[in-house]
PyMOL CGO cylinders between C-alpha atoms (Angstrom):
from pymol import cmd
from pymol.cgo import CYLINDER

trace = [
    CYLINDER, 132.94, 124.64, 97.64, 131.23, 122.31, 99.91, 0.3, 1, 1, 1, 1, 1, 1,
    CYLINDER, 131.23, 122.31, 99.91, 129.01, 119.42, 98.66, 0.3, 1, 1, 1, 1, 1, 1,
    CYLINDER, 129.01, 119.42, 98.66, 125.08, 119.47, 99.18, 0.3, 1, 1, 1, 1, 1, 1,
    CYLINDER, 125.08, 119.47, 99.18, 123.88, 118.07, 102.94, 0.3, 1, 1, 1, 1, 1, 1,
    CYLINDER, 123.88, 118.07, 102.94, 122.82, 114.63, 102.68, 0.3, 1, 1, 1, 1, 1, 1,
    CYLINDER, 122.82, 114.63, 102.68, 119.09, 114.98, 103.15, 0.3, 1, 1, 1, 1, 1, 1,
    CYLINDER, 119.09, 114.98, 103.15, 119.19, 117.80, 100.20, 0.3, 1, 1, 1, 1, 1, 1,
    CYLINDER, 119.19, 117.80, 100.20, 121.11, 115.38, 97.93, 0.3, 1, 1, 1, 1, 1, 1,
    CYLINDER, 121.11, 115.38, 97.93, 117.70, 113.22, 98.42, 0.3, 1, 1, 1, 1, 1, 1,
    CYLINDER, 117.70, 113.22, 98.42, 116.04, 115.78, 96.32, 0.3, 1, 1, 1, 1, 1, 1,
    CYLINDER, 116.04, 115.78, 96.32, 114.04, 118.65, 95.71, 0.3, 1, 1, 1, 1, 1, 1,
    CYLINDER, 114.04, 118.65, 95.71, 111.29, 119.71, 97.90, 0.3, 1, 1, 1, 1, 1, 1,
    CYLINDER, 111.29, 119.71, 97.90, 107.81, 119.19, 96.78, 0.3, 1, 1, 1, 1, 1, 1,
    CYLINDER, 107.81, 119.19, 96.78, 105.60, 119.84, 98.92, 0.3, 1, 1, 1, 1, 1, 1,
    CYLINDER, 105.60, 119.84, 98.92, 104.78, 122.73, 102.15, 0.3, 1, 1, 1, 1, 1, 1,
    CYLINDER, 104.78, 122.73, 102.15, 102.58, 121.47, 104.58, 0.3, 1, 1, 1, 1, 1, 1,
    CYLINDER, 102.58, 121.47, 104.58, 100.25, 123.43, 107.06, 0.3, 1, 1, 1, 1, 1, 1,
    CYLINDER, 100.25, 123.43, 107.06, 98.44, 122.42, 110.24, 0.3, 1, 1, 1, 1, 1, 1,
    CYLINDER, 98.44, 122.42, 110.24, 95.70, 124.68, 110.69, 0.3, 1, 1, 1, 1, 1, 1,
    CYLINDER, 95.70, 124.68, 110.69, 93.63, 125.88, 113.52, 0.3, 1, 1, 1, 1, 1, 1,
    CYLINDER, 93.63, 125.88, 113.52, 90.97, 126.69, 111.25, 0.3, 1, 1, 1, 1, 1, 1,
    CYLINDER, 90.97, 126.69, 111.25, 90.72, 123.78, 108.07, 0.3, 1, 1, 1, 1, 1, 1,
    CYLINDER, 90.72, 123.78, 108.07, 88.09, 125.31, 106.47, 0.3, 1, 1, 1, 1, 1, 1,
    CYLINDER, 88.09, 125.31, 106.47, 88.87, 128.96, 106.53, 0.3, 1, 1, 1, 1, 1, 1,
    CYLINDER, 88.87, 128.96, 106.53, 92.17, 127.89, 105.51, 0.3, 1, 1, 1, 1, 1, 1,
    CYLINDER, 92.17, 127.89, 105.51, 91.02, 126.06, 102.65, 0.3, 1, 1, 1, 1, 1, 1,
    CYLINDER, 91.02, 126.06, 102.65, 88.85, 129.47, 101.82, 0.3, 1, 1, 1, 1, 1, 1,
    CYLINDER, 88.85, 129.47, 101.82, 91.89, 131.64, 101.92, 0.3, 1, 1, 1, 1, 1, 1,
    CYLINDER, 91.89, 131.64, 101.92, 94.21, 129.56, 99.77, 0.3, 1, 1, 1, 1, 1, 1,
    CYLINDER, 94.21, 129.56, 99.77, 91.15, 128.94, 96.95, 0.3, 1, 1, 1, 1, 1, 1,
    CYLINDER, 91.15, 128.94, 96.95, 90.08, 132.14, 96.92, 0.3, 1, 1, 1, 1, 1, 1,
    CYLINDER, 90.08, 132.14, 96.92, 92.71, 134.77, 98.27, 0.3, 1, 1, 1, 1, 1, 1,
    CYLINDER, 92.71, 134.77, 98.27, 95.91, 132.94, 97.49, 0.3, 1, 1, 1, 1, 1, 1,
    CYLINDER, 95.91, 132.94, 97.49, 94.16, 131.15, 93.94, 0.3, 1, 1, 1, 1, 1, 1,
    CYLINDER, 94.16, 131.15, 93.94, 95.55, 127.77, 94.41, 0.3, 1, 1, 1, 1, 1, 1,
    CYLINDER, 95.55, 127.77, 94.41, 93.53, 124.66, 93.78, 0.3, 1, 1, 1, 1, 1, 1,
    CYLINDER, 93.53, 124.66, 93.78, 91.05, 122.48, 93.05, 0.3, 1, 1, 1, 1, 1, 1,
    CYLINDER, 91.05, 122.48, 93.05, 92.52, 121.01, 96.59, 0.3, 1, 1, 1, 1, 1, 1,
    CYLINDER, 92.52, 121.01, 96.59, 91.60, 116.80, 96.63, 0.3, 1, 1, 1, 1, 1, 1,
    CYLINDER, 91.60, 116.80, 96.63, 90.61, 115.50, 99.99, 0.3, 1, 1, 1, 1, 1, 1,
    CYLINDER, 90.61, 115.50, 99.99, 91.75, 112.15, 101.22, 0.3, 1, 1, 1, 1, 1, 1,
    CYLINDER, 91.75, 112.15, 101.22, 89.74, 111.49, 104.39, 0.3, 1, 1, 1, 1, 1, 1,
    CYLINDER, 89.74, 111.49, 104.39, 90.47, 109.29, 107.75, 0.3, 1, 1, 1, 1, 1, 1,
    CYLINDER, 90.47, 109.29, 107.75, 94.30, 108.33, 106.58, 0.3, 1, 1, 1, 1, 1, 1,
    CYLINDER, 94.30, 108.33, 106.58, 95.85, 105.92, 108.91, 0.3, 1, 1, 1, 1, 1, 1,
    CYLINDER, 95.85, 105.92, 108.91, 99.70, 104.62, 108.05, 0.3, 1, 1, 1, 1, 1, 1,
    CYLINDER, 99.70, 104.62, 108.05, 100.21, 100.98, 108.15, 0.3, 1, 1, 1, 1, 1, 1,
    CYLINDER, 100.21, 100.98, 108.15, 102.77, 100.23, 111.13, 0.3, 1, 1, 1, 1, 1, 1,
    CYLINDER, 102.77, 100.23, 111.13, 102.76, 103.60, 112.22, 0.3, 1, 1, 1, 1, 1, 1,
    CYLINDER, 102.76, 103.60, 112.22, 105.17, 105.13, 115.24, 0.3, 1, 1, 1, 1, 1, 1,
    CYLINDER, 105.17, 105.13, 115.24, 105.71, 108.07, 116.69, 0.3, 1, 1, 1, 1, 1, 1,
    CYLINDER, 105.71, 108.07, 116.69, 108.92, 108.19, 118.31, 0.3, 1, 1, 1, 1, 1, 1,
    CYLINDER, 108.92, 108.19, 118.31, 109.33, 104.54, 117.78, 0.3, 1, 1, 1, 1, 1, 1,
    CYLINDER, 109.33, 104.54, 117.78, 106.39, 103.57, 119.63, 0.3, 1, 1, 1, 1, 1, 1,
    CYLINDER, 106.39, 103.57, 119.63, 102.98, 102.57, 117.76, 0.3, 1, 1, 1, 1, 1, 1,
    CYLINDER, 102.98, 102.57, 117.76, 100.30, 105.05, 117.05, 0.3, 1, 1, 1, 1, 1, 1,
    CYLINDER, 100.30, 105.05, 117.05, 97.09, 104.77, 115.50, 0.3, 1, 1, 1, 1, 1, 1,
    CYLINDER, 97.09, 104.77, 115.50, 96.50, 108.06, 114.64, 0.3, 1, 1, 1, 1, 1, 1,
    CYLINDER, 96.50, 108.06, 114.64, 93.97, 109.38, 111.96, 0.3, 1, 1, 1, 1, 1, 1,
    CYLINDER, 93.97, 109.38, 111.96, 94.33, 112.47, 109.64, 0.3, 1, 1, 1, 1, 1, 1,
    CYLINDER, 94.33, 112.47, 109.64, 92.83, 113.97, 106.81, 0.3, 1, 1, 1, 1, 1, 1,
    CYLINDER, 92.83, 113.97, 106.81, 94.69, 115.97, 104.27, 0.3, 1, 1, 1, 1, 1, 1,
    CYLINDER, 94.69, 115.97, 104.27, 94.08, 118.05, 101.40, 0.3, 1, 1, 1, 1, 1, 1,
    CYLINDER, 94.08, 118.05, 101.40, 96.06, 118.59, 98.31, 0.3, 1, 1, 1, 1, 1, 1,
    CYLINDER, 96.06, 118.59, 98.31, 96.50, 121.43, 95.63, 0.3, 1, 1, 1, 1, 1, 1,
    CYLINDER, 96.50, 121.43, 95.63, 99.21, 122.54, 93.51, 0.3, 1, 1, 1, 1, 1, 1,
    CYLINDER, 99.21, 122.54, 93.51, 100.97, 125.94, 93.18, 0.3, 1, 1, 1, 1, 1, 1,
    CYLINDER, 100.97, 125.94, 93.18, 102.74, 124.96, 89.67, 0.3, 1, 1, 1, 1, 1, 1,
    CYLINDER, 102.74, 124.96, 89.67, 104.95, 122.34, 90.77, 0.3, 1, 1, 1, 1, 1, 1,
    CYLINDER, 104.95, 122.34, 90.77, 104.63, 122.24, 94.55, 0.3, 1, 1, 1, 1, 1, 1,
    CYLINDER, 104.63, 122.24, 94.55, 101.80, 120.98, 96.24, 0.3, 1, 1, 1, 1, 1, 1,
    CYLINDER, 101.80, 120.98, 96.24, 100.37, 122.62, 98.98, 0.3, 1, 1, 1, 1, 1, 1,
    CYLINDER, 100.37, 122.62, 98.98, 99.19, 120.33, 101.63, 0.3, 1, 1, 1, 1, 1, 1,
    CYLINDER, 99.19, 120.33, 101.63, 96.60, 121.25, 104.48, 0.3, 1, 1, 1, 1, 1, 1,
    CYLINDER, 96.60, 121.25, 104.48, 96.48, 118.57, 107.27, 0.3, 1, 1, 1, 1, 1, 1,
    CYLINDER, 96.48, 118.57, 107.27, 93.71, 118.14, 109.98, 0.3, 1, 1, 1, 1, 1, 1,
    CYLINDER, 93.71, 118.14, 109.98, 93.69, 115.68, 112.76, 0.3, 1, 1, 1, 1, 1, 1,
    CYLINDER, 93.69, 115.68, 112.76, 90.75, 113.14, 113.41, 0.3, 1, 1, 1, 1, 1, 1,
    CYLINDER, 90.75, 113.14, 113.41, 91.92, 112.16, 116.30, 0.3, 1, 1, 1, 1, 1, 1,
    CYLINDER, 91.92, 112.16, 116.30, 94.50, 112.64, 119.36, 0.3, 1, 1, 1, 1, 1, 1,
    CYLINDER, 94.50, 112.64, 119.36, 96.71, 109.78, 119.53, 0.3, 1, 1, 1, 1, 1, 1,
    CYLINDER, 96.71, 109.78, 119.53, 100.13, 110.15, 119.03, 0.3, 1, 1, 1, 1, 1, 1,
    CYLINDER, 100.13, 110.15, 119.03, 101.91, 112.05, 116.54, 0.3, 1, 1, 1, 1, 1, 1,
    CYLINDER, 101.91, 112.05, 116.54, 103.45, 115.39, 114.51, 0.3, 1, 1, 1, 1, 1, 1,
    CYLINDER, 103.45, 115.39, 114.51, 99.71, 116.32, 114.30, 0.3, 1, 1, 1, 1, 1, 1,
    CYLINDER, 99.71, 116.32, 114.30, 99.36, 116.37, 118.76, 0.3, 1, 1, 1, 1, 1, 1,
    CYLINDER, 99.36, 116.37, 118.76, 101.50, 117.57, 121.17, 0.3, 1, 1, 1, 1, 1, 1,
    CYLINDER, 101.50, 117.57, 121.17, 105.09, 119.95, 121.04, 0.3, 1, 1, 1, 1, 1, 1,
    CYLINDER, 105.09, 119.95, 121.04, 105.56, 119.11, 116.88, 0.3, 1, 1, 1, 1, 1, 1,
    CYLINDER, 105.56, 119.11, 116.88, 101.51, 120.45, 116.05, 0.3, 1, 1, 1, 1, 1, 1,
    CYLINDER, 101.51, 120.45, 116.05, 102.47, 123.84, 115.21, 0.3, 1, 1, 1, 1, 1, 1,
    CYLINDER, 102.47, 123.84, 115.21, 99.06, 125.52, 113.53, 0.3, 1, 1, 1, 1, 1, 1,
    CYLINDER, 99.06, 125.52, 113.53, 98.67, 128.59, 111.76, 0.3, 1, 1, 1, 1, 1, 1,
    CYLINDER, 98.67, 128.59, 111.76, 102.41, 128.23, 109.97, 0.3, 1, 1, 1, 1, 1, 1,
    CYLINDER, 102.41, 128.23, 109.97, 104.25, 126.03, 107.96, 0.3, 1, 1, 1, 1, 1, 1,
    CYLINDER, 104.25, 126.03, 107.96, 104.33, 122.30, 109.82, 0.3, 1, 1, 1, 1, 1, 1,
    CYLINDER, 104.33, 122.30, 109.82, 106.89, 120.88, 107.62, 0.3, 1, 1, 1, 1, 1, 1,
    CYLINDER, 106.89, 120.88, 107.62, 107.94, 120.41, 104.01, 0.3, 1, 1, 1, 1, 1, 1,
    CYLINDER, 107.94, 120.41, 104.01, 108.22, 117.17, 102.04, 0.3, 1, 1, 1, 1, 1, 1,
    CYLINDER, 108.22, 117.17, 102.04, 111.00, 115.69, 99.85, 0.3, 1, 1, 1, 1, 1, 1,
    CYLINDER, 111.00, 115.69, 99.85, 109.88, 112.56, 97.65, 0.3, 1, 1, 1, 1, 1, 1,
    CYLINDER, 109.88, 112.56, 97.65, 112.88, 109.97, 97.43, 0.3, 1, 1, 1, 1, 1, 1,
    CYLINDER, 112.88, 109.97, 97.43, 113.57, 107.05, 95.75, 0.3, 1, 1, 1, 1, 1, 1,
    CYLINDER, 113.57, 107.05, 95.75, 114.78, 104.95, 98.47, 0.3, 1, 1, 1, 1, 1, 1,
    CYLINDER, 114.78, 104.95, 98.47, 113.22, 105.04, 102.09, 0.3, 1, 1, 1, 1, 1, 1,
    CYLINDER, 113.22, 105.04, 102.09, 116.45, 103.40, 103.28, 0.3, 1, 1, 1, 1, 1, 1,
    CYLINDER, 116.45, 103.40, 103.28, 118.94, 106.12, 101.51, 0.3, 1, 1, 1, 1, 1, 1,
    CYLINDER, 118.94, 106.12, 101.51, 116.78, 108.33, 103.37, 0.3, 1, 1, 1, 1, 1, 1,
    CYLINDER, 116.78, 108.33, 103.37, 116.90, 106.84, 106.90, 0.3, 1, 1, 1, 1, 1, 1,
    CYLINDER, 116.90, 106.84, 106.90, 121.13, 107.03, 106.24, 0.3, 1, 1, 1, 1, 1, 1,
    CYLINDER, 121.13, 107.03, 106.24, 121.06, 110.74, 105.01, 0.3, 1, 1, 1, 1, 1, 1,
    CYLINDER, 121.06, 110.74, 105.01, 119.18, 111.24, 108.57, 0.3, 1, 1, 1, 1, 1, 1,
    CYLINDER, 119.18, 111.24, 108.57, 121.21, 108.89, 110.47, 0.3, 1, 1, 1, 1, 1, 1,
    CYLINDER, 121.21, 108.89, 110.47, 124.60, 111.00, 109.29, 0.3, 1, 1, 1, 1, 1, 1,
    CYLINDER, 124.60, 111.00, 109.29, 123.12, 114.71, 110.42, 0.3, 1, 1, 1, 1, 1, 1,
    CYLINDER, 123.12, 114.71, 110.42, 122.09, 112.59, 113.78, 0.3, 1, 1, 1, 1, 1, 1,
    CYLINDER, 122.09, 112.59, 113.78, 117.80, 113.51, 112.63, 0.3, 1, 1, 1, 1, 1, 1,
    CYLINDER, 117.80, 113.51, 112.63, 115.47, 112.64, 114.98, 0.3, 1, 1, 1, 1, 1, 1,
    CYLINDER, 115.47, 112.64, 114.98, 112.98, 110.03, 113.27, 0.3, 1, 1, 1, 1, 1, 1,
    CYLINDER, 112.98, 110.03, 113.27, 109.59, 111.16, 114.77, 0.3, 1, 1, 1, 1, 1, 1,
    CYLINDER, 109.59, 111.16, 114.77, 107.12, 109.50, 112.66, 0.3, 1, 1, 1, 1, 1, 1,
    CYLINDER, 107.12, 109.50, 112.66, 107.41, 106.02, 110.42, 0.3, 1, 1, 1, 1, 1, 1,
    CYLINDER, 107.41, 106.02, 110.42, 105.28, 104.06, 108.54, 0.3, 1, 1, 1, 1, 1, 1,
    CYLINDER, 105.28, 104.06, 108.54, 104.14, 102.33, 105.29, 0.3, 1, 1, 1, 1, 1, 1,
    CYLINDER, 104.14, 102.33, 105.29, 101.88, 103.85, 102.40, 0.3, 1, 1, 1, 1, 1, 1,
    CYLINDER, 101.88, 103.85, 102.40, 99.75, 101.51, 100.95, 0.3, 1, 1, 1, 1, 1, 1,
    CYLINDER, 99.75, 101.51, 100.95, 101.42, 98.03, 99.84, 0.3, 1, 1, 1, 1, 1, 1,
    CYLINDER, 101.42, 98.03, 99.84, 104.64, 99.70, 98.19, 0.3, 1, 1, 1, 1, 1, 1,
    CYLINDER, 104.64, 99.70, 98.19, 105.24, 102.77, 99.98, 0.3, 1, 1, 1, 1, 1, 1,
    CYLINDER, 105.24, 102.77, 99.98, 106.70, 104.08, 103.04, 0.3, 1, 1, 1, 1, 1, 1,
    CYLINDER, 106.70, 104.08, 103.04, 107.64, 107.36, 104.61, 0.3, 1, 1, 1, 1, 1, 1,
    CYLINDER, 107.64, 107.36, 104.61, 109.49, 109.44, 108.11, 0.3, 1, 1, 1, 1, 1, 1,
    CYLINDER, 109.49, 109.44, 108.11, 109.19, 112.52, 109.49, 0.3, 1, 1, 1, 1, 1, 1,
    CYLINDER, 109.19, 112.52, 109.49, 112.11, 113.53, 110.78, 0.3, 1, 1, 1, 1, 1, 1,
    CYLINDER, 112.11, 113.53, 110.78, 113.92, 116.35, 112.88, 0.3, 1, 1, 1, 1, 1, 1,
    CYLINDER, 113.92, 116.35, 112.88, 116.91, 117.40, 111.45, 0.3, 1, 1, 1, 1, 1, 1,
    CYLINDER, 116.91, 117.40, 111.45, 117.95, 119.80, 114.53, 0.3, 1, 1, 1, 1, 1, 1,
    CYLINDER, 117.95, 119.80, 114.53, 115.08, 122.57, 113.87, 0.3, 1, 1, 1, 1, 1, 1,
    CYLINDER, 115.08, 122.57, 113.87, 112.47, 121.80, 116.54, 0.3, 1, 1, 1, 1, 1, 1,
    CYLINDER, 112.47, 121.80, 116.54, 108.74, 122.00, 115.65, 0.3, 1, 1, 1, 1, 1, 1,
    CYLINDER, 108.74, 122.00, 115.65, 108.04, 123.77, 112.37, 0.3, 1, 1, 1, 1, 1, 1,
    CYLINDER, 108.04, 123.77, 112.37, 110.92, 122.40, 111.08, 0.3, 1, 1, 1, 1, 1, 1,
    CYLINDER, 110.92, 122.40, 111.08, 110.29, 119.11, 110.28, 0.3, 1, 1, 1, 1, 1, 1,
    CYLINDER, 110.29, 119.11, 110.28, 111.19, 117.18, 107.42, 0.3, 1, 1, 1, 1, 1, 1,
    CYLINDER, 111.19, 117.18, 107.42, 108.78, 114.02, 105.30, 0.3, 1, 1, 1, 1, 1, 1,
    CYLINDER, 108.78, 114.02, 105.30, 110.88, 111.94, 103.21, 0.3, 1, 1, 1, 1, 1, 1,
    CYLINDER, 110.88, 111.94, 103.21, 108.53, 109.72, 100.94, 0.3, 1, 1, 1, 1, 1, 1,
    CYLINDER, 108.53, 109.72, 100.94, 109.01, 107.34, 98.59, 0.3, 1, 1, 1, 1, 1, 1,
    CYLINDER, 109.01, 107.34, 98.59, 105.68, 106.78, 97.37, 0.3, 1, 1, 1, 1, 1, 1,
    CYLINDER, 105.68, 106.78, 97.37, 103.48, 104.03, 96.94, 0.3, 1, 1, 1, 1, 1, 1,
    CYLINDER, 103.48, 104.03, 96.94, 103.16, 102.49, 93.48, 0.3, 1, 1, 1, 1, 1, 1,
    CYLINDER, 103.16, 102.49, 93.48, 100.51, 104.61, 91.54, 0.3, 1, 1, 1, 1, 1, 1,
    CYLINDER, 100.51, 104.61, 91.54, 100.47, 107.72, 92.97, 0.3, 1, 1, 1, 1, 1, 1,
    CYLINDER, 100.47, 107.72, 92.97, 102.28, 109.39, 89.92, 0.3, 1, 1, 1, 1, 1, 1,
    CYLINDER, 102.28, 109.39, 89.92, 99.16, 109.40, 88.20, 0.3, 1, 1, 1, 1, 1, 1,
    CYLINDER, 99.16, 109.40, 88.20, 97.05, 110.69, 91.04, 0.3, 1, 1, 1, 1, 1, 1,
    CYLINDER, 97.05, 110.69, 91.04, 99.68, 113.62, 91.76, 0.3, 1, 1, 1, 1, 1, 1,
    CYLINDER, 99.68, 113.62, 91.76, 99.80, 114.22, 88.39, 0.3, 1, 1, 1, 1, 1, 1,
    CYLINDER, 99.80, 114.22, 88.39, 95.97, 114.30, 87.86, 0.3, 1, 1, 1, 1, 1, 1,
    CYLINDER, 95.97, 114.30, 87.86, 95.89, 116.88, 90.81, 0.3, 1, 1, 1, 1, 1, 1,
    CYLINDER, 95.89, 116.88, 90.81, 98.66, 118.93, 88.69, 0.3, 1, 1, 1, 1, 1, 1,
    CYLINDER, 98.66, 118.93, 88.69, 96.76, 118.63, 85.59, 0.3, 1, 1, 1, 1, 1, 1,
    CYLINDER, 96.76, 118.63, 85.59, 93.35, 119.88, 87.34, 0.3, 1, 1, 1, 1, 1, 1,
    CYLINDER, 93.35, 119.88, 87.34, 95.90, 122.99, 88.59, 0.3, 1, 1, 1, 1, 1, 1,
    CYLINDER, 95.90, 122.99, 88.59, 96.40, 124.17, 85.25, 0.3, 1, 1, 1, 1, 1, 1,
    CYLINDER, 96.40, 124.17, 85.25, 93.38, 126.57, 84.01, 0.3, 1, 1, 1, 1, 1, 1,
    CYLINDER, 93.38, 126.57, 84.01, 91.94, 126.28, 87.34, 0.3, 1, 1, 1, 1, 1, 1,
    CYLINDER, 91.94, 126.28, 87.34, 88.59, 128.22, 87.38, 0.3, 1, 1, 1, 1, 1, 1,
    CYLINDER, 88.59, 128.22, 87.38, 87.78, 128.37, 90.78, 0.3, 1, 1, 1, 1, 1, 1,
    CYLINDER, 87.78, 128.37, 90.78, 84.93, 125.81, 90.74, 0.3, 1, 1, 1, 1, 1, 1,
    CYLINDER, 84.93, 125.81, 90.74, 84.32, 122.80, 92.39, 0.3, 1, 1, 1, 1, 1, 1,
    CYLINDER, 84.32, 122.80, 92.39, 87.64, 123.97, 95.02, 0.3, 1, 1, 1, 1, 1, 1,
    CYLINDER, 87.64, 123.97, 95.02, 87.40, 120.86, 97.43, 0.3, 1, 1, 1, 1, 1, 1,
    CYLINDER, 87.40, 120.86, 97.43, 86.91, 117.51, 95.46, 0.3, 1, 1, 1, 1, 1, 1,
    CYLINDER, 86.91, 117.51, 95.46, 87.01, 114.35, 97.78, 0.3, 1, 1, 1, 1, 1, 1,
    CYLINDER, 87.01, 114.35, 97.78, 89.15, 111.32, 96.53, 0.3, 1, 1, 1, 1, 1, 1,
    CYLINDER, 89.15, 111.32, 96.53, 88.43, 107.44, 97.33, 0.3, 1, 1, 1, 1, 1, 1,
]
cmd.load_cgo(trace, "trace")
């Protein structure tokens, strides 16, 4: 029996992120065809010390989060054009744009990536206390893997998102944050 890669040893996945042409219809079909939500919209996000392919980006994106039970389901638009997974070869719409693994230690991570020879494609900080990476792992675009280890706090906000989940009644589906 052979042992568990290195970057699934990190953990389980918790999150499937799309891209989509179409943010709003998108939003439509997984509230109302699909059931999941409320979704919570964090506008204009911007990582601290960002790079993309280890040169500095300032690229802007907005996101929007809802749970399916215990795996959040993340829809991603771009605000702008500069640099990044969101622009260019690794912006695959319409399809899943990568999944997310939350870890404990951004630097266990960055080994686990280094052994499999991953491609870091984005870095950057989250808030004060987090950080993340995007990485290729040998997949190409649609394959790409975010390794997190989130900022301080944002247990309680995931988990308020989870909680909202639970009974959902289809009101109020988009709910801005901040």
């Amino acid at each position: 029996m052979q042992a568990p890669g290195p970057i699934k040893a990190l953990g389980d996945i918790i999150q499937i992120a799309y891209l989509p042409s179409d943010f709003d219809a998108t939003l439509k079909y997984w509230t109302e065809t699909v059931g999941v939500g409320p979704f919570f919209l964090l506008e204009n996000v911007q990582l601290g010390e960002m790079k993309y392919r280890g040169q500095p980006s300032d690229a802007v994106f907005s996101i929007a989060i809802g749970y399916w039970g215990d795996i959040q389901i993340e829809l991603i638009r771009a605000e702008n054009d500069a640099p990044s997974i969101y622009s260019g070869e690794y912006a695959v719409k319409d399809q899943m744009h990568h999944i997310c693994i939350f870890v404990k230690s951004i630097a266990e991570a960055r080994a686990a990536c280094a052994a499999v020879g991953a491609e870091i494609l984005v870095e950057g900080k989250v808030g004060d206390t987090g950080e993340v990476i995007y990485v290729d792992a040998g997949g190409g675009p649609g394959h790409v893997i975010e390794l997190l280890q989130p900022m301080e706090g944002s247990e309680g906000l995931f988990q308020m998102m989870k909680d909202a989940a639970k009974d959902w009644d289809g009101s109020d589906p988009l709910r801005v944050v901040g």
